[in-house]
C-alpha positions in Angstrom: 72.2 85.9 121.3 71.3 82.4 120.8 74.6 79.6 120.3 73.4 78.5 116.9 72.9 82.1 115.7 76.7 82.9 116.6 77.5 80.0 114.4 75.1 80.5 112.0 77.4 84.4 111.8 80.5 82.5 111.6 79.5 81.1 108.4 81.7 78.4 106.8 84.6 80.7 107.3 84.7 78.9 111.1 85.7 75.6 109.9 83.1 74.2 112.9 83.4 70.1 111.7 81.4 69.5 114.4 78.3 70.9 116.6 76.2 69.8 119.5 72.7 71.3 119.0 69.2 70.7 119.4 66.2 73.1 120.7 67.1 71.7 124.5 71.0 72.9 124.1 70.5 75.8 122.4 71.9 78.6 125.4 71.9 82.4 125.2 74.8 83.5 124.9 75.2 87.0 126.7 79.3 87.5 126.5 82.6 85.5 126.7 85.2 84.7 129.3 87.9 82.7 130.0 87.0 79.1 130.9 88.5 79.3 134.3 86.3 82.3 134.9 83.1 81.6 132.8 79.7 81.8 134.6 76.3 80.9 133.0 75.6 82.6 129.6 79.5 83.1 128.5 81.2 81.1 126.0 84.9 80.0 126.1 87.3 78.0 125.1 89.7 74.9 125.3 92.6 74.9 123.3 94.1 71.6 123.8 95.1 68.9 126.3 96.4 71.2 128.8 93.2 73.3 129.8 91.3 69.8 129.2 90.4 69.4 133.0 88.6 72.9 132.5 85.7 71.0 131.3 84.6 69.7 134.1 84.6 72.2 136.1 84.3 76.0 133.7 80.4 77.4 134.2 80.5 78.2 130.9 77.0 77.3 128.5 78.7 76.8 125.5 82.3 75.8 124.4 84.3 76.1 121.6 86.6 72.7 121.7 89.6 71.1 119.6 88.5 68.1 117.9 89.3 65.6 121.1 85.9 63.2 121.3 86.6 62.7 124.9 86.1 66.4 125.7 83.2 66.7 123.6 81.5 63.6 125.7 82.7 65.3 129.0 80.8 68.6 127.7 77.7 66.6 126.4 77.6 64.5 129.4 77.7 68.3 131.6 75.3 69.6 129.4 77.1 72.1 127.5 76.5 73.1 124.2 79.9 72.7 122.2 81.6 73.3 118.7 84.9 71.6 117.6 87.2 73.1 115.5 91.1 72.6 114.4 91.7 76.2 115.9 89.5 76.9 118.6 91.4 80.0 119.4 90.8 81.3 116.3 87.1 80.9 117.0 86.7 82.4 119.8 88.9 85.3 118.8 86.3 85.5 115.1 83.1 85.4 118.0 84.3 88.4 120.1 83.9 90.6 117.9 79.8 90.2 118.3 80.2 91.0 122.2 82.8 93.9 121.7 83.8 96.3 119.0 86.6 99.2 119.8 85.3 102.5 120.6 85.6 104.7 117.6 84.4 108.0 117.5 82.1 109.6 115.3 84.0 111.7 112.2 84.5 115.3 113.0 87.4 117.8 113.4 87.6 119.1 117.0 87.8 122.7 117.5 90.6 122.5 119.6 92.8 120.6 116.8 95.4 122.6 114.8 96.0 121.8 111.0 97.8 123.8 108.9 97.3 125.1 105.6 98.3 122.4 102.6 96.8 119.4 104.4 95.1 117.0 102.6 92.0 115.1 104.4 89.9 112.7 103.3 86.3 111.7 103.8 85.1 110.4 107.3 88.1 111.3 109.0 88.4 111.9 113.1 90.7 114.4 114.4 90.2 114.9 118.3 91.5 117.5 121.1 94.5 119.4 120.6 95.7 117.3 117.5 98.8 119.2 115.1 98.8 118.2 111.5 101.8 120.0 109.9 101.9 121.2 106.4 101.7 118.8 103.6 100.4 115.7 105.5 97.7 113.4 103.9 95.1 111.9 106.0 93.3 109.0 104.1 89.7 108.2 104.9 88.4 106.7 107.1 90.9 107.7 109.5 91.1 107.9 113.7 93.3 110.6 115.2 92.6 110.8 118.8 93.6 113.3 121.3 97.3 115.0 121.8 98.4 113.1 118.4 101.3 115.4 116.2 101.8 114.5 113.2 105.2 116.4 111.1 105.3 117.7 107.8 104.7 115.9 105.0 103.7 112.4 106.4 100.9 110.0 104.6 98.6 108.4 107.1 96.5 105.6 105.2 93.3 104.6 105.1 91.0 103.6 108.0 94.1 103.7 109.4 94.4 104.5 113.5 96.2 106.9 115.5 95.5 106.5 119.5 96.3 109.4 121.5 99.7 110.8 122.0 101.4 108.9 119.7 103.8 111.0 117.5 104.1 110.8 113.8 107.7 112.0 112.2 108.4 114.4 109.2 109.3 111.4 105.8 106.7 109.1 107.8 104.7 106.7 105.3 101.9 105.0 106.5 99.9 102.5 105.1 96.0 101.5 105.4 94.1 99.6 107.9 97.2 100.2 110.8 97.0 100.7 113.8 99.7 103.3 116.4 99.2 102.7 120.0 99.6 105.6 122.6 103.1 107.1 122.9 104.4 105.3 120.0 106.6 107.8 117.8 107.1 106.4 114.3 110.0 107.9 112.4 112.0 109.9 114.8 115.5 110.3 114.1 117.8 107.4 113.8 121.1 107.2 116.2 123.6 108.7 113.6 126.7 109.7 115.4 130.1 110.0 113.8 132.9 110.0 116.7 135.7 112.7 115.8 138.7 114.3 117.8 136.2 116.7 120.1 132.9 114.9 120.2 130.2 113.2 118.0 128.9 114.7 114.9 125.5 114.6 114.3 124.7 112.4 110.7 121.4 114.0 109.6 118.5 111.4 109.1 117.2 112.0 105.8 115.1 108.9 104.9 112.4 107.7 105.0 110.4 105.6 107.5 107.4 102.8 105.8 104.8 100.8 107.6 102.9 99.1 105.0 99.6 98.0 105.4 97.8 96.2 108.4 101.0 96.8 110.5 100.1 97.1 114.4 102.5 99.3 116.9 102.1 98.7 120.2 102.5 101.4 123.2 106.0 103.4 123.7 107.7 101.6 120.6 110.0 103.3 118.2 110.8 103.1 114.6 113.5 105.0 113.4 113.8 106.6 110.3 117.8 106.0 108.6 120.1 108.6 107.2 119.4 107.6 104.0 116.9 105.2 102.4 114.2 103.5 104.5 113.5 101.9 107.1 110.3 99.7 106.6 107.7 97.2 108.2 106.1 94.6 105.7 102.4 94.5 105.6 100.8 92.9 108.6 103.6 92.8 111.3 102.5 93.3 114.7 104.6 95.4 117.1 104.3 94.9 120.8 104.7 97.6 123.6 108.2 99.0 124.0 110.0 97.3 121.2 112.8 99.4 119.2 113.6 99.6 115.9 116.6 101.2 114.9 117.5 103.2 111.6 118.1 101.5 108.1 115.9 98.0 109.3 113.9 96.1 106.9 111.2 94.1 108.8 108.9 91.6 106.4 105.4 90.3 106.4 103.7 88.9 109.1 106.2 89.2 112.0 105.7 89.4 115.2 107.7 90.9 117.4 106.8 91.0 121.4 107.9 93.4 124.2 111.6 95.3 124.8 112.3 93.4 121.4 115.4 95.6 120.5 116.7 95.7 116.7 119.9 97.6 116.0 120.6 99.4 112.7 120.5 97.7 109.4 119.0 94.7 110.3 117.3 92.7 107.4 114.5 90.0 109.2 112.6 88.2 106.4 108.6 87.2 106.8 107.1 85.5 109.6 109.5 86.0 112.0 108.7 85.9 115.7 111.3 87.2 118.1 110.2 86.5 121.9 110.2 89.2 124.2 113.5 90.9 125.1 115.4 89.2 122.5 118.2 91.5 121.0 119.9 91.5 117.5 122.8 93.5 116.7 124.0 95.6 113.7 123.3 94.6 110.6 122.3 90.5 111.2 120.1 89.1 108.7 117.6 87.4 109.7 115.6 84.4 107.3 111.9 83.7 106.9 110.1 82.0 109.7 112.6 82.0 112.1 112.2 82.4 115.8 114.5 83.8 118.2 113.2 83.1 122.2 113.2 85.4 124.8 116.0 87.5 125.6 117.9 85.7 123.2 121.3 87.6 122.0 121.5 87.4 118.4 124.9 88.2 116.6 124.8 86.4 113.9 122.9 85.7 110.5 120.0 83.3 111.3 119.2 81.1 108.6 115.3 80.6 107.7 112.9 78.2 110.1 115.9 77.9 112.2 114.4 78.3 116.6 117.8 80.6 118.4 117.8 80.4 122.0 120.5 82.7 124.6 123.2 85.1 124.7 125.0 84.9 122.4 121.8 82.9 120.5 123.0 79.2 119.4 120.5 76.6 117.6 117.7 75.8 120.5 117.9 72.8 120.5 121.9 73.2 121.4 120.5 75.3 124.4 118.5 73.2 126.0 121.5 71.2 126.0 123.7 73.4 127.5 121.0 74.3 130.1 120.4 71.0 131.5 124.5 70.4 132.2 124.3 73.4 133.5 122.1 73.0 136.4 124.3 70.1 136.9 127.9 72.0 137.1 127.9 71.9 140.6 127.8 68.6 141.1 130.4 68.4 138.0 132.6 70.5 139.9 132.4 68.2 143.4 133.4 64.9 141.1 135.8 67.0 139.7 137.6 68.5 142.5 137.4 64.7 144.1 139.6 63.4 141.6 141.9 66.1 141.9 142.6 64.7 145.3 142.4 61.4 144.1 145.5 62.2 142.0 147.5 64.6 144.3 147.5 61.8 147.0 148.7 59.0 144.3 
């Protein structure tokens, strides 16, 4: 596929304020790589000043560049075709998709899968090998359910909606279109509901209700748990990373994103747009505001108020942390001066 005719697919949707074309630097594009690994025929990327030696040296024909004149005259002078864009990211991520679409099997219900009576399925659905839908579910269309998937009774799986293989689908399970549930991920298990008493813990039955609205993405071995009463829900368009639990009664809003062993105890409120880093932690019941971002393996025990950036354990403003970081690397000197003028005044 020609340069220009990967631009010309874009469309104006690619905000491309800028192009360096003519029928001599026009290259076939056969695929796409990352500039440190690009050979001739890929496309790649720079997204700012620290990948900015990359031009000089990536093999890639064509490049997708921030809008940085210097590195457009290093790739002009090199000979490579170029576009500049505010977000070249987002670019590249738009182009892939004409070099690589998910595998997505053909609609049909495999012999081998089990669906019990009162199931509701709609059109162009895929059910694969050895797949249980209990009585009562409702499959939208459009739907992927690949291999070893169980989904309990009564559960709504949207449209075009995706189920990868093995994941597991709880009974009072809502789910809405356009998501996606990576392998092993079980959605709506039961919440830990335990009531201590003189000879043990009693069991609190979990009889919510467990939402993920549309667009939401769960990554591989997560869990979202359904409460003992009420909901726990995802706002449209979060995205979910691998191993990341969510614990019983949480409201999560639009557009998070929350990355790997993310852990969220019950009851937690987090508003939109939230990013929590990977291993961050918040206990029971913290509320979290809109656009907030807590770093990795940040502790959080308190409300966080929206925008605010939260940083260690126990999580205090970031800013504050790096503080505290940098005298810390210098304690032990602290501590020398400080035992020296001990000395100092035990001699006096």
């Amino acid at each position: 596929m020609k340069f220009s005719d990967i631009l010309a697919k874009l469309g104006d949707a690619a905000i491309c304020n800028s192009l360096n074309l003519n029928k001599d630097n026009d290259p076939e594009i056969a695929g796409m790589a990352a500039v440190d690994e690009a050979t001739s025929g890929t496309l790649s990327y720079i997204e700012g000043a620290k990948f900015a030696a990359m031009v000089g040296k990536t093999g890639a024909s064509a490049l997708i560049l921030p809008q940085d004149e210097a590195l457009q005259a290093q790739a002009q002078e090199r000979g490579i075709a170029w576009i500049a864009t505010p977000e070249p990211k987002l670019i590249f991520a738009r182009t892939l998709k004409f070099f690589y679409q998910p595998w997505r099997p053909t609609p049909e219900i495999h012999p081998t899968a089990v669906i019990y009576p009162n199931v509701k399925i709609g059109n162009d659905v895929y059910i694969g090998p050895h797949v249980v839908v209990h009585q009562g579910v409702e499959i939208g269309s459009g739907v992927c359910i690949h291999a070893n998937v169980v989904i309990y009774p009564d559960a709504k799986i949207g449209d075009r909606t995706t189920l990868h293989a093995n994941c597991t689908i709880h009974e009072r399970t809502l789910i809405g279109a356009d998501c996606e549930i990576h392998s092993g991920a079980v959605i709506g298990a039961e919440g830990f509901g335990f009531v201590p008493t003189a000879t043990g813990w009693l069991k609190v039955e979990q009889s919510g209700y467990t939402v993920l609205e549309d667009g939401v993405v769960v990554g591989c071995n997560s869990a979202i748990d359904r409460p003992a009463v009420g909901e726990t829900r995802v706002g449209r368009y979060t995205i979910i990373d691998n191993l990341v639990q969510i614990g019983h009664g949480c409201q999560i809003g639009a557009g998070c994103a929350l990355a790997g062993q993310s852990g969220i105890a019950g009851g937690v409120k987090i508003g939109n747009r939230v990013i929590l880093a990977g291993q961050s932690g918040i206990a029971n019941q913290v509320k979290i505001g809109d656009g907030a971002i807590a770093s990795a393996k940040a502790g959080i025990h308190s409300d966080v108020a929206p925008g605010e950036i939260v940083s260690g354990t126990p999580a205090i403003p970031h800013k504050q942390f790096i503080k505290v970081s940098t005298i810390l690397t210098r304690l032990p000197d602290m501590y020398q001066n400080l035992k020296q003028l001990q000395r100092q005044i035990t001699q006096k």
